[in-house]
PDB file of N, H, CA, C and O in Angstrom:
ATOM      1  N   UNK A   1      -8.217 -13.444   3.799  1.00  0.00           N
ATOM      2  CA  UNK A   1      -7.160 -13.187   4.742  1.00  0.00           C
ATOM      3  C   UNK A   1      -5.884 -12.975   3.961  1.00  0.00           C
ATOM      4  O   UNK A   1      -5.491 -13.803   3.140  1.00  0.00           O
ATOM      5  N   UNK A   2      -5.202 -11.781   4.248  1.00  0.00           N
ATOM      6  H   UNK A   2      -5.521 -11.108   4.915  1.00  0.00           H
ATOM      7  CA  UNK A   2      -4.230 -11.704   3.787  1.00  0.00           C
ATOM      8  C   UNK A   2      -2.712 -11.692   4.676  1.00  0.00           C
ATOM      9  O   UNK A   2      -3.153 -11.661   5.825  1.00  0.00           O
ATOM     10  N   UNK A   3      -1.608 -11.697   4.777  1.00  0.00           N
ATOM     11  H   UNK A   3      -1.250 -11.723   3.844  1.00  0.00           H
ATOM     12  CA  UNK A   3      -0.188 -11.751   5.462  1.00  0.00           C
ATOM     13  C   UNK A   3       0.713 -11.125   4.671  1.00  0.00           C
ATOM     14  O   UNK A   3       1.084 -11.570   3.585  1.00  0.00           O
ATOM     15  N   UNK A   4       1.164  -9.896   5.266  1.00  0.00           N
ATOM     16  H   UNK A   4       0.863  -9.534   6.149  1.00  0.00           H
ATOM     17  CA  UNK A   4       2.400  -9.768   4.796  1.00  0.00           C
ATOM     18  C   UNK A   4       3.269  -9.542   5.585  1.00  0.00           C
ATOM     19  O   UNK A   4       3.142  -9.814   6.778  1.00  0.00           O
ATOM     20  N   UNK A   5       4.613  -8.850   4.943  1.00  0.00           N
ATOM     21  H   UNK A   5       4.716  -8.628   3.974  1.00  0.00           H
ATOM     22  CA  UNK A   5       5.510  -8.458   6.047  1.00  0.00           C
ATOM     23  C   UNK A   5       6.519  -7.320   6.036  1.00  0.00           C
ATOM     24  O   UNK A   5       6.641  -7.022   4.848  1.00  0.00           O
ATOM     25  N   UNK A   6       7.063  -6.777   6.547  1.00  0.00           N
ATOM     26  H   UNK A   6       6.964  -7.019   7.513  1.00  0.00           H
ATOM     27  CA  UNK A   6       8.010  -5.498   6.232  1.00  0.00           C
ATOM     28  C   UNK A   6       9.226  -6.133   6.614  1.00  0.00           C
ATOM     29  O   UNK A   6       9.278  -6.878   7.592  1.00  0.00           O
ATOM     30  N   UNK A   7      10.115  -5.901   5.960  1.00  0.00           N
ATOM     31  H   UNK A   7      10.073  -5.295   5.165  1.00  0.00           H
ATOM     32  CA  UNK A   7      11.336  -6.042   6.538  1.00  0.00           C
ATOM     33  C   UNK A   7      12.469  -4.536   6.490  1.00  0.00           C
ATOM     34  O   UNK A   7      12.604  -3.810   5.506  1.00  0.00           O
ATOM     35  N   UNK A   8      13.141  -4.374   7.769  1.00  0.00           N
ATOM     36  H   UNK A   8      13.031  -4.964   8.569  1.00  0.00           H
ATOM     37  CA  UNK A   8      13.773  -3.275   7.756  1.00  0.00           C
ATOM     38  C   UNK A   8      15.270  -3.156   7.685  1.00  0.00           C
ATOM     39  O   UNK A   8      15.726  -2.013   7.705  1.00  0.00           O
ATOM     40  N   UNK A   9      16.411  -4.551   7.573  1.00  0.00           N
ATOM     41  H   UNK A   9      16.041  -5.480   7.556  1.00  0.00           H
ATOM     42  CA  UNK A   9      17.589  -4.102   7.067  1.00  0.00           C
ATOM     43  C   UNK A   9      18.133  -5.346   5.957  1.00  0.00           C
ATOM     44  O   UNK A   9      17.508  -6.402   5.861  1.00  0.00           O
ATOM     45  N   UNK A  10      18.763  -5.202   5.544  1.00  0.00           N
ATOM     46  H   UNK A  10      19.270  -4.344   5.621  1.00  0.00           H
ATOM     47  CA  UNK A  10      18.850  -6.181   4.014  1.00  0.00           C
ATOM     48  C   UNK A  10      19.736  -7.671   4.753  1.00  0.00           C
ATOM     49  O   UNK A  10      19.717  -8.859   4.432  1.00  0.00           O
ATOM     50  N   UNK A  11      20.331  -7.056   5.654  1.00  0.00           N
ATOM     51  H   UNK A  11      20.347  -6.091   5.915  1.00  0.00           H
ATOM     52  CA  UNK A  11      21.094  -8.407   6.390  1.00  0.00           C
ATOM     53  C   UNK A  11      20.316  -9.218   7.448  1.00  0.00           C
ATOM     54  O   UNK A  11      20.856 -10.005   8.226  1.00  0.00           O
ATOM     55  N   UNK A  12      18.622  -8.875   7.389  1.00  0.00           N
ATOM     56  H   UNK A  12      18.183  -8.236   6.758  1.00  0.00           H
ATOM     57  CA  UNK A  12      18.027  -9.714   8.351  1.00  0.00           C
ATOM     58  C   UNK A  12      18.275 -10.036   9.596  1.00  0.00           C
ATOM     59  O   UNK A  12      17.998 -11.097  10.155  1.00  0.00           O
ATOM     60  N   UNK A  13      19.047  -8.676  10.230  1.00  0.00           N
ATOM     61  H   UNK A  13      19.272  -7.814   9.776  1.00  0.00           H
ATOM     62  CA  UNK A  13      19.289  -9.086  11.256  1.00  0.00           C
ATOM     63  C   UNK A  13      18.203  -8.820  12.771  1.00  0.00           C
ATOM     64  O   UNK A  13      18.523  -9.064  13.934  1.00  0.00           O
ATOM     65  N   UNK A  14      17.066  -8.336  12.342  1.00  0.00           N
ATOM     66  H   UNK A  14      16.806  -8.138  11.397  1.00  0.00           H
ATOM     67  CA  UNK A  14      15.754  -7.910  13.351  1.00  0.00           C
ATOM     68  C   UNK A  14      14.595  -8.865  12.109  1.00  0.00           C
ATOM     69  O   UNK A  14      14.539  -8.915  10.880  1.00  0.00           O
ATOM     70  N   UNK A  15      13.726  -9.572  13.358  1.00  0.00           N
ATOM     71  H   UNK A  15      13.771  -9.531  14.356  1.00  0.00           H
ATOM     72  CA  UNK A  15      12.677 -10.328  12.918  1.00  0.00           C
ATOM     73  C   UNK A  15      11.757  -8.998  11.681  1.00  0.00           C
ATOM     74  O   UNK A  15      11.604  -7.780  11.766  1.00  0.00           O
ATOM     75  N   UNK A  16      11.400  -9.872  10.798  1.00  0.00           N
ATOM     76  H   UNK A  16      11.524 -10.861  10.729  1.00  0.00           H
ATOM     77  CA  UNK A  16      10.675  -9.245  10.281  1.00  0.00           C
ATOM     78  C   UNK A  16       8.770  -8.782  10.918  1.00  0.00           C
ATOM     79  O   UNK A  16       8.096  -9.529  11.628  1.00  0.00           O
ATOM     80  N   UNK A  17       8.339  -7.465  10.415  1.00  0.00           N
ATOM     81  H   UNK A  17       8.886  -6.858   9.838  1.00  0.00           H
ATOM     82  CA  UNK A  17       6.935  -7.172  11.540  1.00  0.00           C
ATOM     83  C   UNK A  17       6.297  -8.141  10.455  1.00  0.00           C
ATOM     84  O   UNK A  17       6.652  -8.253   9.282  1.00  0.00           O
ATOM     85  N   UNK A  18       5.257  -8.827  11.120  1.00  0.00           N
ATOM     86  H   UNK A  18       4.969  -8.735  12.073  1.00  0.00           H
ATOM     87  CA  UNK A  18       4.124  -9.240  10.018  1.00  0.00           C
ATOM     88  C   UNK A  18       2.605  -8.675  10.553  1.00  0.00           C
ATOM     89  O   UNK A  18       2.186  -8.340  11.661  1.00  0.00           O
ATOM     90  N   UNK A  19       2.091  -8.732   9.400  1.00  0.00           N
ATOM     91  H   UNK A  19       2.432  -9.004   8.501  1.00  0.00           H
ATOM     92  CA  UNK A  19       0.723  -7.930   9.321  1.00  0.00           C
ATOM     93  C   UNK A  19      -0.424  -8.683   8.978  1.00  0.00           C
ATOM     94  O   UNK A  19      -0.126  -9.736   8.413  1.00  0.00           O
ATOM     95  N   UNK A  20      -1.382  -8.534   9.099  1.00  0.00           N
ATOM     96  H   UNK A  20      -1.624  -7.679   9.558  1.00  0.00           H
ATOM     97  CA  UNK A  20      -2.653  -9.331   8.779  1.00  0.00           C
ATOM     98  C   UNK A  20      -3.517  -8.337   8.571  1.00  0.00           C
ATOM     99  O   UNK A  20      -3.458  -7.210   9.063  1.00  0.00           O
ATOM    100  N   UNK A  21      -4.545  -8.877   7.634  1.00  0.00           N
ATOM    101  H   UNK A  21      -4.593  -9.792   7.234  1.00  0.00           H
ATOM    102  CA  UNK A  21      -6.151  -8.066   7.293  1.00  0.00           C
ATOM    103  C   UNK A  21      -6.991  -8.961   6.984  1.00  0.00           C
ATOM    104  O   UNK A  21      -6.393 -10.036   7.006  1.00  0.00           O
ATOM    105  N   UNK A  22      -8.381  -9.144   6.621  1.00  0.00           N
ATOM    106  H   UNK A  22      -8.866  -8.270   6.602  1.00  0.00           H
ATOM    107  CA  UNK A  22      -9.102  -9.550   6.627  1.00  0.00           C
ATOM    108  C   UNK A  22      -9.478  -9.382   5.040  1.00  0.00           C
ATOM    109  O   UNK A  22      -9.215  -8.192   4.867  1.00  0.00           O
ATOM    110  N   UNK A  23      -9.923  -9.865   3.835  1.00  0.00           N
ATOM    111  H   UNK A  23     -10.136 -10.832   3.976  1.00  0.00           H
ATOM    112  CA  UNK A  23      -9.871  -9.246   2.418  1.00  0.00           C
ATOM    113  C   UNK A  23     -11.714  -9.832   2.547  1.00  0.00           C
ATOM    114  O   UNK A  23     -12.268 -10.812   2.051  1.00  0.00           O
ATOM    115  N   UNK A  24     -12.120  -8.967   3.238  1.00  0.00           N
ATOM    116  H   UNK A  24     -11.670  -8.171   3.641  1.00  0.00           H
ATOM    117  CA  UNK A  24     -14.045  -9.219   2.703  1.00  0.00           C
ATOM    118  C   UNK A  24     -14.794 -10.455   3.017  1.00  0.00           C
ATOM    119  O   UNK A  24     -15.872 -10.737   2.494  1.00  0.00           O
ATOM    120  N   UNK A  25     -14.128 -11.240   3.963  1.00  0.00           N
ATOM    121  H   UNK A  25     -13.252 -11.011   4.387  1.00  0.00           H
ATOM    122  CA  UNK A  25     -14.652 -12.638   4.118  1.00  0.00           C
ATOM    123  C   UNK A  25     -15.441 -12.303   4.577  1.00  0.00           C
ATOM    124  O   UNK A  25     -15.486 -11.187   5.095  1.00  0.00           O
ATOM    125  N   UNK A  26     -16.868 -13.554   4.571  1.00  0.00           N
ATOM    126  H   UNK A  26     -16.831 -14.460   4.150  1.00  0.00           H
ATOM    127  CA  UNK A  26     -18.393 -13.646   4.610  1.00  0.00           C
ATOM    128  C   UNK A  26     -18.361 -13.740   6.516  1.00  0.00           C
ATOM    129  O   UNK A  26     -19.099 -13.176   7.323  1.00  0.00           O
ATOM    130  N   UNK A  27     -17.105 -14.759   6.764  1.00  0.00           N
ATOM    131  H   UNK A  27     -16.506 -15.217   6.108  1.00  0.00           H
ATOM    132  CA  UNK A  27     -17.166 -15.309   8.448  1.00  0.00           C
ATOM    133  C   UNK A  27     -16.382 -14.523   9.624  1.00  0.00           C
ATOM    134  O   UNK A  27     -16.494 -14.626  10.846  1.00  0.00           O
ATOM    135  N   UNK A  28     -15.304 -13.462   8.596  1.00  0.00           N
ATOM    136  H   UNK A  28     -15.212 -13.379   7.603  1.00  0.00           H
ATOM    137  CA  UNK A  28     -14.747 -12.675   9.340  1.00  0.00           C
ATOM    138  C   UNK A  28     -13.204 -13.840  10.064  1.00  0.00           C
ATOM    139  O   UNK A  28     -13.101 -15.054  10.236  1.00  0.00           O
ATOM    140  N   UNK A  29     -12.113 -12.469  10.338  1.00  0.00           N
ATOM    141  H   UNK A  29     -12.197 -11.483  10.198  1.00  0.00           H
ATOM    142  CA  UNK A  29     -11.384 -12.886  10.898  1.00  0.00           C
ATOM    143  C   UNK A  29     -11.086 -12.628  12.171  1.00  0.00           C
ATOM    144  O   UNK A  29     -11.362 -11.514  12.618  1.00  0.00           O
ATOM    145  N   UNK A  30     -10.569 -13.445  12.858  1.00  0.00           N
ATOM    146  H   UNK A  30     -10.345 -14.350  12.495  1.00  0.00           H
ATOM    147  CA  UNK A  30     -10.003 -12.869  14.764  1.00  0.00           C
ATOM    148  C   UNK A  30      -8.558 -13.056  14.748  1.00  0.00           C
ATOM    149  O   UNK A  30      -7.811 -13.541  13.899  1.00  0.00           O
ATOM    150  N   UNK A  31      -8.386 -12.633  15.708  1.00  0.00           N
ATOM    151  H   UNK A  31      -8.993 -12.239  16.398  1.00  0.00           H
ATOM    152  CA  UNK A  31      -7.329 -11.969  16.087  1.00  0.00           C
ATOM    153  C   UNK A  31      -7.344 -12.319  17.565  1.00  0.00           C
ATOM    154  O   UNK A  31      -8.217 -11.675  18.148  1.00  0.00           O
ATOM    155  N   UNK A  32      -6.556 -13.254  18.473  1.00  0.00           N
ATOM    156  H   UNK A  32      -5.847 -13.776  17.999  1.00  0.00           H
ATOM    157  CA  UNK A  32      -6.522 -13.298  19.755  1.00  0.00           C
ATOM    158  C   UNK A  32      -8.425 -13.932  20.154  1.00  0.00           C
ATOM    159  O   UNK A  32      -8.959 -14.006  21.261  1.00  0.00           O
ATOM    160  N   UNK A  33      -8.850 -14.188  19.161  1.00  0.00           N
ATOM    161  H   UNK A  33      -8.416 -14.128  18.263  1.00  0.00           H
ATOM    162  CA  UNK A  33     -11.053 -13.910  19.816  1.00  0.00           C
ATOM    163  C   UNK A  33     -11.199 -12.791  19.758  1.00  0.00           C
ATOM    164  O   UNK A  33     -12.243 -12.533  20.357  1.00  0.00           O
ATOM    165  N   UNK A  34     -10.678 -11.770  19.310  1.00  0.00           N
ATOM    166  H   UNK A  34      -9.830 -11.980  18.824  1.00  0.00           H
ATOM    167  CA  UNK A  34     -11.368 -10.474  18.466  1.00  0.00           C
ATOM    168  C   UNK A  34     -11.510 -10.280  17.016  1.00  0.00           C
ATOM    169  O   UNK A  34     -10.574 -10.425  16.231  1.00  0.00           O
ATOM    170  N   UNK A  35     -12.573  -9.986  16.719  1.00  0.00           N
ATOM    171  H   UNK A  35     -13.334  -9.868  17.357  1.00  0.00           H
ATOM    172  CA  UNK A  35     -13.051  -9.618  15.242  1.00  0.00           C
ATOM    173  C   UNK A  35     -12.276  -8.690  14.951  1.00  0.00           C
ATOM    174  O   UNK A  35     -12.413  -7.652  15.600  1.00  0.00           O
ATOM    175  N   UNK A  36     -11.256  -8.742  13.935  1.00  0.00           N
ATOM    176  H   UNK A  36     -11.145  -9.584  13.408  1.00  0.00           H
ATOM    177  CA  UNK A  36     -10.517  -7.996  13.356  1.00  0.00           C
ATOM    178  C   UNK A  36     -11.245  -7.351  11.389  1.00  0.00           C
ATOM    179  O   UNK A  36     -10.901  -6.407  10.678  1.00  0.00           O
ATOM    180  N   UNK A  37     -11.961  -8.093  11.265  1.00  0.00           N
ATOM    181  H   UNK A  37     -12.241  -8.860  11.843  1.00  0.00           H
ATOM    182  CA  UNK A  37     -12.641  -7.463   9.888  1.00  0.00           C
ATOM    183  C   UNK A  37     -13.597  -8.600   9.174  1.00  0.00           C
ATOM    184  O   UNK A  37     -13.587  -9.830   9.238  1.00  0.00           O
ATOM    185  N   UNK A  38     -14.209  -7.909   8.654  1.00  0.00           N
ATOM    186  H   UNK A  38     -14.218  -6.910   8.602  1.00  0.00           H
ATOM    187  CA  UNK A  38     -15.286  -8.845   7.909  1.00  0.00           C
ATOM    188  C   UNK A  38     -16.263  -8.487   6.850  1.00  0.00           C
ATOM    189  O   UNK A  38     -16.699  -7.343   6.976  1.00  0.00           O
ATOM    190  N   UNK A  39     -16.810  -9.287   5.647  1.00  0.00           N
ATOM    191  H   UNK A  39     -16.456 -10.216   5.545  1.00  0.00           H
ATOM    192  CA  UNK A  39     -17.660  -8.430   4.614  1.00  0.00           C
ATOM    193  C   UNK A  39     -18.304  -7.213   5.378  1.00  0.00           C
ATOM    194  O   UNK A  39     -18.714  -7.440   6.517  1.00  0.00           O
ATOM    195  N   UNK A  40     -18.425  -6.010   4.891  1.00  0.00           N
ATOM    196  H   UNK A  40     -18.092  -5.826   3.966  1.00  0.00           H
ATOM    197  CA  UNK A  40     -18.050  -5.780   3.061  1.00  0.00           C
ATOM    198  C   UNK A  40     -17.167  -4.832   3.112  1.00  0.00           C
ATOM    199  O   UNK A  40     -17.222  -3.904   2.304  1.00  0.00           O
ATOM    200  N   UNK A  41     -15.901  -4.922   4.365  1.00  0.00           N
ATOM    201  H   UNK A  41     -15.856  -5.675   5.021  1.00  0.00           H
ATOM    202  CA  UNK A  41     -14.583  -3.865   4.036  1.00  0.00           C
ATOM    203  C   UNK A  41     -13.782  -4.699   4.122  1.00  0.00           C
ATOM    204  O   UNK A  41     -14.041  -5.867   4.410  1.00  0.00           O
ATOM    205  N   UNK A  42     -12.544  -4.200   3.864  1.00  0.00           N
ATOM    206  H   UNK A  42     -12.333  -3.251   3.630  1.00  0.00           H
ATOM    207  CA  UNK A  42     -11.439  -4.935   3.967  1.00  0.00           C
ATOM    208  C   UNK A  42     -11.005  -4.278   5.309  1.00  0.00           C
ATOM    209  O   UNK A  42     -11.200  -3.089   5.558  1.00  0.00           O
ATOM    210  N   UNK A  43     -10.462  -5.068   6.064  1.00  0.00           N
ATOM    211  H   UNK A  43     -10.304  -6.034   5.862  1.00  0.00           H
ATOM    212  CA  UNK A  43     -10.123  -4.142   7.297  1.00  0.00           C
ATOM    213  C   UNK A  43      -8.408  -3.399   7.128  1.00  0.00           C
ATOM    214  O   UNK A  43      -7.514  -3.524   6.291  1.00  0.00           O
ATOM    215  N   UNK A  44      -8.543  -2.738   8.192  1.00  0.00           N
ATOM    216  H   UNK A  44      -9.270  -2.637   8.871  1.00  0.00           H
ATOM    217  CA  UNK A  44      -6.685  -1.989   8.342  1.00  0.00           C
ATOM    218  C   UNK A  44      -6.134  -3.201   8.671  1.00  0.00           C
ATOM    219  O   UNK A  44      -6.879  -4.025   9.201  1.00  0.00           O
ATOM    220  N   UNK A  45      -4.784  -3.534   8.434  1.00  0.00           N
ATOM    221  H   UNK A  45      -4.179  -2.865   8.004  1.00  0.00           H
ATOM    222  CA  UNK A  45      -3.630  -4.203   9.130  1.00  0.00           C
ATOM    223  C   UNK A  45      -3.486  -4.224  10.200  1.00  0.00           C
ATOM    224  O   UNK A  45      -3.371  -3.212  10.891  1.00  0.00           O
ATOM    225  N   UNK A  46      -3.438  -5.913  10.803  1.00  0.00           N
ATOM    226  H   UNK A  46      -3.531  -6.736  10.242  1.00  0.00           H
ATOM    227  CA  UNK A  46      -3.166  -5.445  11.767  1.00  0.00           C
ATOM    228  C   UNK A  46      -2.148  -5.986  12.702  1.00  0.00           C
ATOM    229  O   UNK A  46      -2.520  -6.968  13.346  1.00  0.00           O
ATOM    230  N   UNK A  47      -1.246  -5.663  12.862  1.00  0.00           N
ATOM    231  H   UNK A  47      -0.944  -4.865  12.339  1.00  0.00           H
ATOM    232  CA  UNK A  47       0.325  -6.121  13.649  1.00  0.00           C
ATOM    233  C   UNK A  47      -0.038  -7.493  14.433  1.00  0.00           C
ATOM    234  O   UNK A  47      -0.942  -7.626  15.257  1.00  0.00           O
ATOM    235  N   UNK A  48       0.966  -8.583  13.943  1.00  0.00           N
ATOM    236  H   UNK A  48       1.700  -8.475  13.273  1.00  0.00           H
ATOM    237  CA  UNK A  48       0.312  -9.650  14.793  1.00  0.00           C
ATOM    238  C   UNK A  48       1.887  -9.786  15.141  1.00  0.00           C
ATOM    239  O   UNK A  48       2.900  -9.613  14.463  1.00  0.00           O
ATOM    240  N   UNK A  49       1.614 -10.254  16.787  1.00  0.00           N
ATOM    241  H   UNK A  49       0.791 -10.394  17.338  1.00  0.00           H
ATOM    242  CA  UNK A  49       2.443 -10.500  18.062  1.00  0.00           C
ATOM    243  C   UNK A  49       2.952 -11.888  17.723  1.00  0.00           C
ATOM    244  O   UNK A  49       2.338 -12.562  16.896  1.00  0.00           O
ATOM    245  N   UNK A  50       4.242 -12.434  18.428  1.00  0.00           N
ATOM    246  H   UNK A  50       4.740 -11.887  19.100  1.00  0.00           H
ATOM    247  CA  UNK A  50       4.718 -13.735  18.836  1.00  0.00           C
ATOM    248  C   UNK A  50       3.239 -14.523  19.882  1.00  0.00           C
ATOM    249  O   UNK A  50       2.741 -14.235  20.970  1.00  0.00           O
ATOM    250  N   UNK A  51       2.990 -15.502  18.932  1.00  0.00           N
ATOM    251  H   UNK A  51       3.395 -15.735  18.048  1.00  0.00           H
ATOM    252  CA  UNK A  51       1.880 -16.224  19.820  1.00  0.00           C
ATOM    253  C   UNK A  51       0.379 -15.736  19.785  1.00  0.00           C
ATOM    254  O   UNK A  51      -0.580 -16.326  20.283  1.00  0.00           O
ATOM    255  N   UNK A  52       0.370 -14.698  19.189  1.00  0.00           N
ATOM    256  H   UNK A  52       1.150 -14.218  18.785  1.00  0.00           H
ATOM    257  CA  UNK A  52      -0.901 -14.415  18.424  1.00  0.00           C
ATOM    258  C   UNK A  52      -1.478 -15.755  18.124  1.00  0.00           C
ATOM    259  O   UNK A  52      -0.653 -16.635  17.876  1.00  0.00           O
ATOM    260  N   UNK A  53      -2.961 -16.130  18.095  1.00  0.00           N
ATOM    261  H   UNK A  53      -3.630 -15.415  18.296  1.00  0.00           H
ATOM    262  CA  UNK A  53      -3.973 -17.209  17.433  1.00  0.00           C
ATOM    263  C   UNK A  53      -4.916 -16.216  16.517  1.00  0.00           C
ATOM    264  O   UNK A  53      -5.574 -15.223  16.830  1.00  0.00           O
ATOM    265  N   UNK A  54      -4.728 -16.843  15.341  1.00  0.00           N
ATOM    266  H   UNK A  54      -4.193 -17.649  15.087  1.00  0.00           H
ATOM    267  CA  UNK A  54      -5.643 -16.187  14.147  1.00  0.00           C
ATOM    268  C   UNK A  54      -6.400 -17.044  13.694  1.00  0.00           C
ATOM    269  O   UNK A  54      -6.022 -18.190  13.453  1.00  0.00           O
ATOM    270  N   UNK A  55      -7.882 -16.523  13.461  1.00  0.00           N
ATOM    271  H   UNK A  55      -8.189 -15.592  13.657  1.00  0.00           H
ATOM    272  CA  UNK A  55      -8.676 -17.547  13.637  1.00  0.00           C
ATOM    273  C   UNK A  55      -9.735 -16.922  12.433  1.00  0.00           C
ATOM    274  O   UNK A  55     -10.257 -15.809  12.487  1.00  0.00           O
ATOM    275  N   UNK A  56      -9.974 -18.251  10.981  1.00  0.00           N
ATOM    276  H   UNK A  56      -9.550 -19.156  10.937  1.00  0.00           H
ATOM    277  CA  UNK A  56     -10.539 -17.614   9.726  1.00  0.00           C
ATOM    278  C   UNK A  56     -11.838 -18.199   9.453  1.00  0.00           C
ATOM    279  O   UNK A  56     -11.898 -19.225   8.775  1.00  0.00           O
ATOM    280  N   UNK A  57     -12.802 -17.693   9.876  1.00  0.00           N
ATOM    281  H   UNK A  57     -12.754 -16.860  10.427  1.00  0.00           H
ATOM    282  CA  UNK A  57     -14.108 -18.125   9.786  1.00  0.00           C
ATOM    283  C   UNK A  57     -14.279 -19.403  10.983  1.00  0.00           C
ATOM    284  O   UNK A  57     -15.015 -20.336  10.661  1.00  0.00           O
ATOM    285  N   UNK A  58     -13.754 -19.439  12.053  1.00  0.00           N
ATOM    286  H   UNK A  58     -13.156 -18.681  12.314  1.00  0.00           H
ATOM    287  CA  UNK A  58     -14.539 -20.340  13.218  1.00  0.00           C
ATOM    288  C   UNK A  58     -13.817 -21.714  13.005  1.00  0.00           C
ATOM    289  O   UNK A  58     -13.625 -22.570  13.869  1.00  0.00           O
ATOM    290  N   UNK A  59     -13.438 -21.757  11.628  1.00  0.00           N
ATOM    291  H   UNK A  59     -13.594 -21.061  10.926  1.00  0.00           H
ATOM    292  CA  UNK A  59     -12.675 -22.872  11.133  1.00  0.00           C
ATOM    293  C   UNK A  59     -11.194 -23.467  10.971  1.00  0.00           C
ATOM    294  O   UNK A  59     -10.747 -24.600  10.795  1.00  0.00           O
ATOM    295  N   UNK A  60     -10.683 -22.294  11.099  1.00  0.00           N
ATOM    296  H   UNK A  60     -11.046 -21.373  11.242  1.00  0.00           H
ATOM    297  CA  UNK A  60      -9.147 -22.549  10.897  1.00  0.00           C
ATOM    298  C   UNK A  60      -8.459 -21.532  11.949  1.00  0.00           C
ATOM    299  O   UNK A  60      -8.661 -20.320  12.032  1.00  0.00           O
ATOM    300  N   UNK A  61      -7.599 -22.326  12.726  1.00  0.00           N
ATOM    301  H   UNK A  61      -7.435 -23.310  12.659  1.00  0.00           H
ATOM    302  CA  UNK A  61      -6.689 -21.718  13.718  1.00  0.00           C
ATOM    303  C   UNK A  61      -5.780 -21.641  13.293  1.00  0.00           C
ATOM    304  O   UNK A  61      -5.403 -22.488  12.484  1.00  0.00           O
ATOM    305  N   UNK A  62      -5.094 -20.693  13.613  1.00  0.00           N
ATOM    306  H   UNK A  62      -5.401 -20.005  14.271  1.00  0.00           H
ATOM    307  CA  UNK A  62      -3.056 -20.794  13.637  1.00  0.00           C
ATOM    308  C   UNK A  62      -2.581 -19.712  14.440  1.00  0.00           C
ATOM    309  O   UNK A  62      -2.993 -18.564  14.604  1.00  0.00           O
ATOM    310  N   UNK A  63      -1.722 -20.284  14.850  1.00  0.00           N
ATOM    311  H   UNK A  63      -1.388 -21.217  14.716  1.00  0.00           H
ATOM    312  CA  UNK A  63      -0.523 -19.735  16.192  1.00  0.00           C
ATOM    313  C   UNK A  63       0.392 -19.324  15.031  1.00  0.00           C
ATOM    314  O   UNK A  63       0.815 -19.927  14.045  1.00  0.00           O
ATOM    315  N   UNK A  64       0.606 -17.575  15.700  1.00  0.00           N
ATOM    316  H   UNK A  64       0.263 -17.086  16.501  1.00  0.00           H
ATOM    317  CA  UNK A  64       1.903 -16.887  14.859  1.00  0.00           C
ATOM    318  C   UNK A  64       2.775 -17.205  15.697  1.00  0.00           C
ATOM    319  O   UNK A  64       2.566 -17.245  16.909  1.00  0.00           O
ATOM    320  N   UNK A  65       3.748 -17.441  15.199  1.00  0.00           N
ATOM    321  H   UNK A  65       3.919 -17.408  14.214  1.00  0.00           H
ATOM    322  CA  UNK A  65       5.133 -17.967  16.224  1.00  0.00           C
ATOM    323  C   UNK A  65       6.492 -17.328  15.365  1.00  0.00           C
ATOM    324  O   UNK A  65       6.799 -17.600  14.204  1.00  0.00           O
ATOM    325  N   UNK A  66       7.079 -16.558  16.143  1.00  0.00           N
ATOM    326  H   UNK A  66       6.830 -16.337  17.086  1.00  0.00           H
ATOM    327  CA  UNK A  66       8.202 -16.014  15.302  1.00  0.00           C
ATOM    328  C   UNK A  66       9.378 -15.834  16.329  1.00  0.00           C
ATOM    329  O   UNK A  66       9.421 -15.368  17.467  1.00  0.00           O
ATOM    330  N   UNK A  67      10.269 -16.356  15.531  1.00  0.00           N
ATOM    331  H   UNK A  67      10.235 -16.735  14.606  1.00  0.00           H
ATOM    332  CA  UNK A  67      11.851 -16.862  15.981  1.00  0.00           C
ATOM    333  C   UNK A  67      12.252 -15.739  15.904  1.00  0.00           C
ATOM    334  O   UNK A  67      12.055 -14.909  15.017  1.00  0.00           O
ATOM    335  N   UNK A  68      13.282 -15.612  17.551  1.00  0.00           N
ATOM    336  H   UNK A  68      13.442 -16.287  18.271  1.00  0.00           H
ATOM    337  CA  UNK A  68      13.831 -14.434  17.763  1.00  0.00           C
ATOM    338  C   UNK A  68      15.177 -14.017  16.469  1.00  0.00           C
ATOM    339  O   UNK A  68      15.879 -14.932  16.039  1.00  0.00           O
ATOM    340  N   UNK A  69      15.314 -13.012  16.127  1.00  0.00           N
ATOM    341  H   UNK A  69      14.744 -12.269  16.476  1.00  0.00           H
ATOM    342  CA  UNK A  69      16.451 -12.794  15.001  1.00  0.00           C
ATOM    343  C   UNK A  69      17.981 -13.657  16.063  1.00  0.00           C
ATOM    344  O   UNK A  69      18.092 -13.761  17.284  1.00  0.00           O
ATOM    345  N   UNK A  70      19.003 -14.163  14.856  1.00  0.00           N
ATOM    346  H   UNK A  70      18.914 -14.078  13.863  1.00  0.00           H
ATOM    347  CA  UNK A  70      20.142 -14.504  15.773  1.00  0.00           C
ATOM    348  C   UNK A  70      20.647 -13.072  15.612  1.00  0.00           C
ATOM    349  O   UNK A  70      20.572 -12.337  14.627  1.00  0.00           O
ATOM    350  N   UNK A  71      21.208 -12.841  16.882  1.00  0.00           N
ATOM    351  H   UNK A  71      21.269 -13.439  17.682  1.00  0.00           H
ATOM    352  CA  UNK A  71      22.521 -11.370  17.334  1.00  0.00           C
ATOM    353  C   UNK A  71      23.653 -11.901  16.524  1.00  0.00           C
ATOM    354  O   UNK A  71      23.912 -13.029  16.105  1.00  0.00           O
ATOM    355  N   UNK A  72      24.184 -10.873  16.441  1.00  0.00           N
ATOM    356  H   UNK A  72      23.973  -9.956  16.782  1.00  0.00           H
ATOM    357  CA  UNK A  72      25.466 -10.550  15.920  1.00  0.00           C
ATOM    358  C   UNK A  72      26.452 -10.709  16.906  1.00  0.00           C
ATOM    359  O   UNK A  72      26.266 -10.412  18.086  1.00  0.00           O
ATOM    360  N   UNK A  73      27.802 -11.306  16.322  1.00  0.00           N
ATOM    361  H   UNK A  73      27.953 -11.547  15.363  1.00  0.00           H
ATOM    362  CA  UNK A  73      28.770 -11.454  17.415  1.00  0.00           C
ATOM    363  C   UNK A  73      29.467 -10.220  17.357  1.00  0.00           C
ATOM    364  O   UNK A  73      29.423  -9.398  16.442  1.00  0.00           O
ATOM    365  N   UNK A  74      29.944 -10.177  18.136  1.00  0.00           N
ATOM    366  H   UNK A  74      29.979 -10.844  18.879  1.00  0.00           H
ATOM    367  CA  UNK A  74      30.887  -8.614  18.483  1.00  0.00           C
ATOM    368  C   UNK A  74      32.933  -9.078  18.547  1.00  0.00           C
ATOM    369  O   UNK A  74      33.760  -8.193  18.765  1.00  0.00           O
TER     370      UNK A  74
END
């Protein structure tokens, strides 16, 4: 399982997107209870949501949870 992330302005002011793939695991990964990839490809990326559950071989859960960016005052 891999995570990364893009970020699009240098002052952080929009949440960064994060991404997920699967890197060849034997048990496969989910996504929400969908199979998102599993031996013997690596799967595409795939955009994970606020509150997404990612789930790595049946064994390990985690809740994506991502804090809204703070606004800018005017």
């Amino acid at each position: 399982m891999e995570f990364y992330s893009v970020l699009f302005d240098q002052e952080c002011m929009h949440c960064p997107v994060v991404y997920a793939r699967d890197r060849q695991s034997f048990n496969g990964t989910y996504v929400n209870g969908q199979l998102v990839g599993k031996k013997p490809n690596i799967s595409q990326a795939r955009l994970l949501q606020h509150r997404d559950i990612v789930t790595i071989a049946l064994h390990v859960t985690m809740l994506f949870s991502q804090a809204l960016a703070a606004r800018p005052s005017f």
